[in-house]
C-alpha positions in Angstrom: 9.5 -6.7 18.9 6.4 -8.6 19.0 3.0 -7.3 20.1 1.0 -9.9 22.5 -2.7 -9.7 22.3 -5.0 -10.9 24.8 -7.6 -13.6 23.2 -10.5 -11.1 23.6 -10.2 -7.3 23.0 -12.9 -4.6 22.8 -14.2 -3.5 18.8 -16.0 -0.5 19.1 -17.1 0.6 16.4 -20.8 1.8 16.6 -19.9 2.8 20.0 -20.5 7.0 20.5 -21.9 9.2 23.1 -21.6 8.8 26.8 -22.8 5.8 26.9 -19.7 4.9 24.4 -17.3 6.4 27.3 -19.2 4.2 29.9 -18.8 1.5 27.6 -15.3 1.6 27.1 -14.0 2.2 30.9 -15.9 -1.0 32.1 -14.5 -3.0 29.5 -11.2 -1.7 31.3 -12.3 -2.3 34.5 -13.6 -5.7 33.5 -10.4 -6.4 32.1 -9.8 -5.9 28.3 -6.4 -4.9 27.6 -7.3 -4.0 24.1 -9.4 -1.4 22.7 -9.9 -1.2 18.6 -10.9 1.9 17.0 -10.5 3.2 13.8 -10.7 7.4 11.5 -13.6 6.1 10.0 -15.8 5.3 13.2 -15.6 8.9 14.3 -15.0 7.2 18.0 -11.4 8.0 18.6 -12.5 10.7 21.0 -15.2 8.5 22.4 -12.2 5.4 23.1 -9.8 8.0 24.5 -12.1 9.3 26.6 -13.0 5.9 28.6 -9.5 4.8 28.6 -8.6 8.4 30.5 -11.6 7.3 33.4 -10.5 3.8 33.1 -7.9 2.9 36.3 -6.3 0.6 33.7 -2.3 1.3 33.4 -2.1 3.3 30.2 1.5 1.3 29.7 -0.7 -2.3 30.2 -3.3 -1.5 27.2 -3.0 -2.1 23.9 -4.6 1.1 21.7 -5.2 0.0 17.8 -6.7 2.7 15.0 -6.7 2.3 12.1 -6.4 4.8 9.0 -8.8 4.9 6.6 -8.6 4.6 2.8 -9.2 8.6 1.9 -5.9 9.2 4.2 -3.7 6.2 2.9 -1.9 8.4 0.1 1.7 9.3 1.6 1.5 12.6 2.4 -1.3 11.9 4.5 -0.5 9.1 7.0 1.2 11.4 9.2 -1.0 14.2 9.6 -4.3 11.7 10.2 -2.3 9.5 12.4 -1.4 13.0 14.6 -5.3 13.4 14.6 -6.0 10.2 15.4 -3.3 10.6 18.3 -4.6 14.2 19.3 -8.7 12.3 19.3 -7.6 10.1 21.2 -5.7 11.7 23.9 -2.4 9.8 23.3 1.1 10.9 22.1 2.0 7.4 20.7 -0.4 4.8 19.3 0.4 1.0 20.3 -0.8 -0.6 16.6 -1.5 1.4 13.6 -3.9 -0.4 11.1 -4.1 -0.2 7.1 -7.4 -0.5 7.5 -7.8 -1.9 3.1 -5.3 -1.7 0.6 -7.7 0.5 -1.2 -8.1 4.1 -1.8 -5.7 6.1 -1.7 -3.1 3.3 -1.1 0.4 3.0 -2.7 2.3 -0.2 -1.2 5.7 1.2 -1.4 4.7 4.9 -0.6 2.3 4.0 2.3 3.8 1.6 4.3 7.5 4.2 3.8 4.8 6.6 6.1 4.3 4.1 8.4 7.9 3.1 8.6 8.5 6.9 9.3 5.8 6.6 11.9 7.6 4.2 13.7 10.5 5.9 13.5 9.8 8.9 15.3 8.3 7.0 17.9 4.3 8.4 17.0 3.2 4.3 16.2 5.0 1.2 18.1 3.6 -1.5 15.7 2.2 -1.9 12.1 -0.6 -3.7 11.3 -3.1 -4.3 8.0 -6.0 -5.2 7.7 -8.3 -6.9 4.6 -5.3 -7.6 3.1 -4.9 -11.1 0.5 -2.1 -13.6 1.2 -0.5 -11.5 -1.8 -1.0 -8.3 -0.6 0.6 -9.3 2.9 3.4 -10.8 1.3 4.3 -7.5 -0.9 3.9 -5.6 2.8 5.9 -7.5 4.5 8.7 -7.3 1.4 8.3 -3.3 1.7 8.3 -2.7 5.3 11.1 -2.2 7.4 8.8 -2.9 10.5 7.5 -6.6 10.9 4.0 -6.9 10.8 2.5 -7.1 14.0 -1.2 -7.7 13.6 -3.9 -8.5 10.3 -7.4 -7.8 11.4 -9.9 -9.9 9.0 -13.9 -10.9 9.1 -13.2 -14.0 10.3 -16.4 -16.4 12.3 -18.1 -19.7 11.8 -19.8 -18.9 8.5 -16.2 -17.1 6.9 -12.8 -18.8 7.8 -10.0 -17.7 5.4 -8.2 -20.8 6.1 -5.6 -19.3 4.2 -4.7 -15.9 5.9 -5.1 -18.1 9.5 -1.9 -19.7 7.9 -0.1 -17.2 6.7 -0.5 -15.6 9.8 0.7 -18.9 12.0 3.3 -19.1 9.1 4.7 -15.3 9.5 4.4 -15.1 13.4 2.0 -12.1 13.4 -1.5 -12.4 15.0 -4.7 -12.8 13.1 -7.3 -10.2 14.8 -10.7 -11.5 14.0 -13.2 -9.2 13.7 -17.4 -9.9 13.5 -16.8 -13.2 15.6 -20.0 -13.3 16.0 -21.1 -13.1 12.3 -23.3 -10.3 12.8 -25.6 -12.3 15.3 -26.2 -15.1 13.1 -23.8 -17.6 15.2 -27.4 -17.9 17.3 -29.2 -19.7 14.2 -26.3 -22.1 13.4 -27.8 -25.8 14.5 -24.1 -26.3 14.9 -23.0 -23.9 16.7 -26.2 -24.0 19.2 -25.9 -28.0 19.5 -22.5 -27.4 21.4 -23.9 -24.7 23.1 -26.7 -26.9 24.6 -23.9 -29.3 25.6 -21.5 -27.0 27.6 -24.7 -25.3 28.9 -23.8 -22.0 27.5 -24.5 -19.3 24.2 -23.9 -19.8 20.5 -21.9 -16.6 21.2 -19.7 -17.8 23.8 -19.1 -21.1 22.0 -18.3 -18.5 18.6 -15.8 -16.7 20.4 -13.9 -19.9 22.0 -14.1 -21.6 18.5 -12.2 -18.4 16.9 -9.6 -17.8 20.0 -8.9 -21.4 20.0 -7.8 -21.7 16.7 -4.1 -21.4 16.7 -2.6 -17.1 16.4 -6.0 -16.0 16.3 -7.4 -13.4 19.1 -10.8 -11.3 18.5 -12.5 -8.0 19.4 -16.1 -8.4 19.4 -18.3 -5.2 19.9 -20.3 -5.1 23.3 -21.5 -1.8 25.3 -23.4 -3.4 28.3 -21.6 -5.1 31.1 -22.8 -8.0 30.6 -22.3 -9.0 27.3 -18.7 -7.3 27.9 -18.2 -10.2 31.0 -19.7 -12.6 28.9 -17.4 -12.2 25.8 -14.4 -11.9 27.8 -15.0 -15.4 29.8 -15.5 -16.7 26.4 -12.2 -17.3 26.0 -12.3 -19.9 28.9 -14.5 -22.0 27.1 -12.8 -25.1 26.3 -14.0 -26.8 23.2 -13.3 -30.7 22.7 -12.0 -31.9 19.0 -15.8 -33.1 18.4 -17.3 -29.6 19.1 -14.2 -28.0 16.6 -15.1 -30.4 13.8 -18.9 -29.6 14.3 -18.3 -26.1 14.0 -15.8 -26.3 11.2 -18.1 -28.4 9.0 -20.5 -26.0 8.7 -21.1 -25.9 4.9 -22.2 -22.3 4.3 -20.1 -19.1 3.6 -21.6 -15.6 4.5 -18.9 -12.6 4.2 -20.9 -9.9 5.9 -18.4 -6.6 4.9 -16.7 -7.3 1.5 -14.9 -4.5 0.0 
């Protein structure tokens, strides 16, 4: 069973408080079908709470956490994933994240959890995320459950060419994260020359670069209403082959969360 994702979701993390909450039920109202979380935000309770005021179908959203590294070991999938569930206000999770292959990690005893997960009907998808083409392929030889989803910095300044293919190759989706590069998408001549010429932002024309590359969807992180409208109209943006090959001969490389 595959797992369509809409081209813009909602990242959160940073998000907190009430004005988290508020944050989260306009993106619903807006529109977002997808709201990204993960244990080591400390949001899960913040998310669950806006998609409970949200008048969004809980059936048409698309809820992703993702477990973090000091929970990875075996034994403890489980009982984080029923505190994720129990934070969030949910009795099944649509996409569960490995959110690095790090930690407390164990390929073959892991992912078994996350089988098991899936099993029992707590998770309906499995995703990584930070994973090498190497480390996806030994997942996908140890799962019993496709891979639904890898979630990877991916922006104008840091491509992973590779992982885009394996991901088109595999038939999962790429969920790129920091589409924006941390701001710095505003400073790119490049990026703010094809701006100029479709009369819009560097960040609108970062997010239609990313969705328009071929199984690749994004969650950018946004609290107010208007940059929430203004990311999710992104994806509308169409781009020309000139304003692609601009953008994607940009000589520079900036990672901005390496392991």
């Amino acid at each position: 069973m595959t797992l369509p994702l809409p081209a813009v979701g909602l990242g959160t993390m940073g998000l907190d408080g009430d004005d988290g909450v508020d944050a989260v039920e306009t993106a619903l109202d807006l529109g977002y079908r997808h709201l990204d979380t993960a244990q080591v935000y400390r949001n899960e309770a913040i998310v669950g709470a806006g998609l409970a005021r949200a008048d969004a179908a809980r059936e048409d959203v698309t809820v992703a956490t993702k477990t973090w590294t000091d929970r990875l070991a075996p034994a403890d999938v489980r009982p984080s994933t029923e505190a994720s569930l129990e934070a969030l206000g949910l009795r099944r999770l649509d996409l569960l994240y490995v959110h690095r292959p790090t930690g407390g990690y164990e390929p073959a005893g892991t992912l078994a959890a996350y089988d098991d997960l899936v099993d029992d009907g707590l998770v309906d998808h499995v995703g990584v995320s930070n994973f090498e083409a190497a480390e996806l392929d030994e997942a996908m030889a140890l799962l019993d459950a496709p891979i639904a989803a890898h979630q990877t910095e991916f922006h104008p300044l840091y491509r992973r060419p590779e992982l885009r293919e394996h991901a088109v190759d595999h038939g999962y989706t790429l969920v790129a994260y920091s589409p924006l590069a941390g701001g710095r998408v505003r400073d790119l001549g490049p990026v703010r020359a094809v701006a100029e010429k479709h009369d819009t932002t560097p960040e609108a024309v970062s997010i239609a670069w990313v969705t328009g590359k071929e199984g690749v969807v994004t969650i950018p992180k946004a609290s107010s209403e208007r940059h929430l409208r203004a990311n999710l109209a992104a994806a509308s943006l169409e781009l020309d082959d000139e304003d692609e090959a601009r953008i994607d001969a940009i000589d520079r490389e900036q990672e901005l969360f390496p392991e």
